[in-house]
C-alpha positions as a Markdown table, in Angstrom:
| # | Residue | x | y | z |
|---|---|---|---|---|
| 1 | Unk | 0.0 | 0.0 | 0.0 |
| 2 | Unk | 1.7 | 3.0 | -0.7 |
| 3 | Unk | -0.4 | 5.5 | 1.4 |
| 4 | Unk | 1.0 | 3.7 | 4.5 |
| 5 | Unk | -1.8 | 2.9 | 6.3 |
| 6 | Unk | -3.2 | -0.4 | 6.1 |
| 7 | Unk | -6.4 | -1.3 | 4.5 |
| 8 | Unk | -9.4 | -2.0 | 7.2 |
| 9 | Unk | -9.4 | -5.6 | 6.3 |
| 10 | Unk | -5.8 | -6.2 | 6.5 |
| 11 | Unk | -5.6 | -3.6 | 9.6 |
| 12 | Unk | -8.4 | -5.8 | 12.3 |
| 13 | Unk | -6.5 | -9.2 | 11.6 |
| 14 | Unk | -7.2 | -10.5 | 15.3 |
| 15 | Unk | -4.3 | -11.0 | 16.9 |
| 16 | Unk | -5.8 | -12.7 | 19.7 |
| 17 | Unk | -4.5 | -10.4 | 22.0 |
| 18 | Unk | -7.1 | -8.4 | 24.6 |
| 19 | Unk | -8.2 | -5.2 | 23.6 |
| 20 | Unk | -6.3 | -2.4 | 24.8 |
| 21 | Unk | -4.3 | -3.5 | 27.6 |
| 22 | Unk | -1.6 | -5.4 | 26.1 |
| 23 | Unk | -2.6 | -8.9 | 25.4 |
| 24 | Unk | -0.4 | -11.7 | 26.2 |
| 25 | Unk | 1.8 | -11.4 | 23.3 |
| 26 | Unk | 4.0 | -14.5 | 24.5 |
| 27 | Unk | 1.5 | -16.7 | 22.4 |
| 28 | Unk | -0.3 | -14.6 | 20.3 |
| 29 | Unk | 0.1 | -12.4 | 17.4 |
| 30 | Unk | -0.2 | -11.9 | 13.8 |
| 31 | Unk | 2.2 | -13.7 | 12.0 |
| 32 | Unk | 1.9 | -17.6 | 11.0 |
| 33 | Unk | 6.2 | -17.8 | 11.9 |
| 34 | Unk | 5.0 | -20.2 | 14.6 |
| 35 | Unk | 5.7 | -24.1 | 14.6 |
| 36 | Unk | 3.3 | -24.7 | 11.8 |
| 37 | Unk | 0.2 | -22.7 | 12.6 |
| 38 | Unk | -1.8 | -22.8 | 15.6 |
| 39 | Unk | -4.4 | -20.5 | 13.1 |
| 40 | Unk | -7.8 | -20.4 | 14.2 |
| 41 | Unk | -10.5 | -18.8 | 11.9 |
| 42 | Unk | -12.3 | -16.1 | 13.9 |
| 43 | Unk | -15.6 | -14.2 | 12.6 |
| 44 | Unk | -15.9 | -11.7 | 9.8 |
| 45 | Unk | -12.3 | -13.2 | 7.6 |
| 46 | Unk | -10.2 | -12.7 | 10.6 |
| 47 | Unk | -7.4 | -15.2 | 12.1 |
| 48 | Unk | -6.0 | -16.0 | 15.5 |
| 49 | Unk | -2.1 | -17.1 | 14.8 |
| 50 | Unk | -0.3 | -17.9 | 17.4 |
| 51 | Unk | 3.7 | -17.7 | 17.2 |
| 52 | Unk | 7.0 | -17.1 | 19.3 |
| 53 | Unk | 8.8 | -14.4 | 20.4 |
| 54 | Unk | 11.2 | -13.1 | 23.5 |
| 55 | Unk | 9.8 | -12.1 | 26.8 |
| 56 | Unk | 12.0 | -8.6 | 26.2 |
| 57 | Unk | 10.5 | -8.0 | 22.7 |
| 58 | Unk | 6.9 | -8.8 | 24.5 |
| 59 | Unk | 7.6 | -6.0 | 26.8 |
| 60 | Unk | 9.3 | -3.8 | 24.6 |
| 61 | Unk | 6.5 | -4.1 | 22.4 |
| 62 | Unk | 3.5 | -4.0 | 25.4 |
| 63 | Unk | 5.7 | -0.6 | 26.8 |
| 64 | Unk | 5.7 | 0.6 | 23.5 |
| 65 | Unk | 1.9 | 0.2 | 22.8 |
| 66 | Unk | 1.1 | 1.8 | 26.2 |
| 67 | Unk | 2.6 | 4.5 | 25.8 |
| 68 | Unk | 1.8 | 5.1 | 22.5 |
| 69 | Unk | -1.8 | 4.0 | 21.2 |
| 70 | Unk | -3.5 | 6.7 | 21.8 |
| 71 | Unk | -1.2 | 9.4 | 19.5 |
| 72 | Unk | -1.4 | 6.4 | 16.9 |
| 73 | Unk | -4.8 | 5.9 | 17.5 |
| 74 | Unk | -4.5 | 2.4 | 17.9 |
| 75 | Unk | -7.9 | 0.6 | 18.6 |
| 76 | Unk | -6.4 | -2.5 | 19.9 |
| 77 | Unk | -3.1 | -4.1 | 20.9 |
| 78 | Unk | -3.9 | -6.6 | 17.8 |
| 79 | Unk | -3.9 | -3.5 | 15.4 |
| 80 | Unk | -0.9 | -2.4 | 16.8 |
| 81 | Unk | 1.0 | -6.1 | 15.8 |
| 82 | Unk | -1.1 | -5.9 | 12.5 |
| 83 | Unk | 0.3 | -2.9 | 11.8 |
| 84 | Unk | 3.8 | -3.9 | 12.2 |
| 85 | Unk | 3.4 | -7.3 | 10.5 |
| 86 | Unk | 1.5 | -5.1 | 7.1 |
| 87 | Unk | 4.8 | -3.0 | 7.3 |
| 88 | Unk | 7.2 | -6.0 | 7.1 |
| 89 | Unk | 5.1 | -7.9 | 4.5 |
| 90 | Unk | 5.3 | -4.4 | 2.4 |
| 91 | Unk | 8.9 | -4.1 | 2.8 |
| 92 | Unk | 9.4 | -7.6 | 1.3 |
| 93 | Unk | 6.7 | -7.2 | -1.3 |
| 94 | Unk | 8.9 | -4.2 | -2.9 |
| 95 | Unk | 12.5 | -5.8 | -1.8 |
| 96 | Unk | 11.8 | -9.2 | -3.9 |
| 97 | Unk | 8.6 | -8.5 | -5.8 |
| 98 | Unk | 8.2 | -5.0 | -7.4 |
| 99 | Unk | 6.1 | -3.9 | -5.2 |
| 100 | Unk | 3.5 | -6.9 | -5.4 |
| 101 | Unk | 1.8 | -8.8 | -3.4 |
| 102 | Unk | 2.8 | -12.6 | -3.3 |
| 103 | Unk | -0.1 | -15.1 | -4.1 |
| 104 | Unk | -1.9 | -16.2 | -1.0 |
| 105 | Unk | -2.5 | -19.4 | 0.1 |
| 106 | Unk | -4.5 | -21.3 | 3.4 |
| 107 | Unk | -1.4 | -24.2 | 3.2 |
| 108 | Unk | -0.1 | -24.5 | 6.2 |
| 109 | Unk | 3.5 | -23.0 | 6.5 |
| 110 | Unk | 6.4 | -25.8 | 7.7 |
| 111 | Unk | 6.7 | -26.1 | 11.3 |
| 112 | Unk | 10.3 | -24.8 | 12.1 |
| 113 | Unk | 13.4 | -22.9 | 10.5 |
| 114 | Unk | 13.9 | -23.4 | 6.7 |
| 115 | Unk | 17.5 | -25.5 | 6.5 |
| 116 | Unk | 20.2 | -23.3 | 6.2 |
| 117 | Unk | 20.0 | -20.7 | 8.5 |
């Protein structure tokens, strides 16, 4: 997207996190980089992914949301992650595809890290 602000049905992706005071982010959050899935289909054409990160990125990110949503107008902690995941999807889309978006798919992605890293 080139205006830089995500698209309302990419933006309200649930995250599964809890509204606006933080969420548990140590399960949850909008990316499918977890062991294989964990996806749950949630109303209206939104998922529940659940994936990994560090308990100091959780906080980092939880401190950061706090302190900010409300001058980003955030509605949720889960826009907040879906805003960063859009962001990171755009920069690869124009990095290694011109700009485009890569064909979707609802395959499962392989559980673990991709041999050779």
């Amino acid at each position: 997207m080139s205006s830089g602000a995500p698209a309302d049905s990419e933006l309200f992706a649930d995250a599964g996190g809890s509204g606006g005071s933080g969420g548990s982010a140590g399960a949850t959050g909008p990316t499918g980089a977890g062991r294989g899935g964990g996806v749950s289909r949630a109303s209206h054409g939104r998922t529940t992914i659940t994936f990994y990160l560090s308990d100091n990125l959780r906080n980092r990110a939880r401190a950061a949301y706090r302190s900010t949503s409300f001058h980003e107008k955030d509605a949720s902690w889960s826009e907040m992650l879906t805003k960063a995941l859009l962001a990171e999807v755009e920069r690869r889309e124009r990095a290694h595809n011109s700009g485009q978006r890569f064909p979707g798919s609802e395959e499962p992605l392989n559980p673990g890290r991709p041999i050779g890293y």
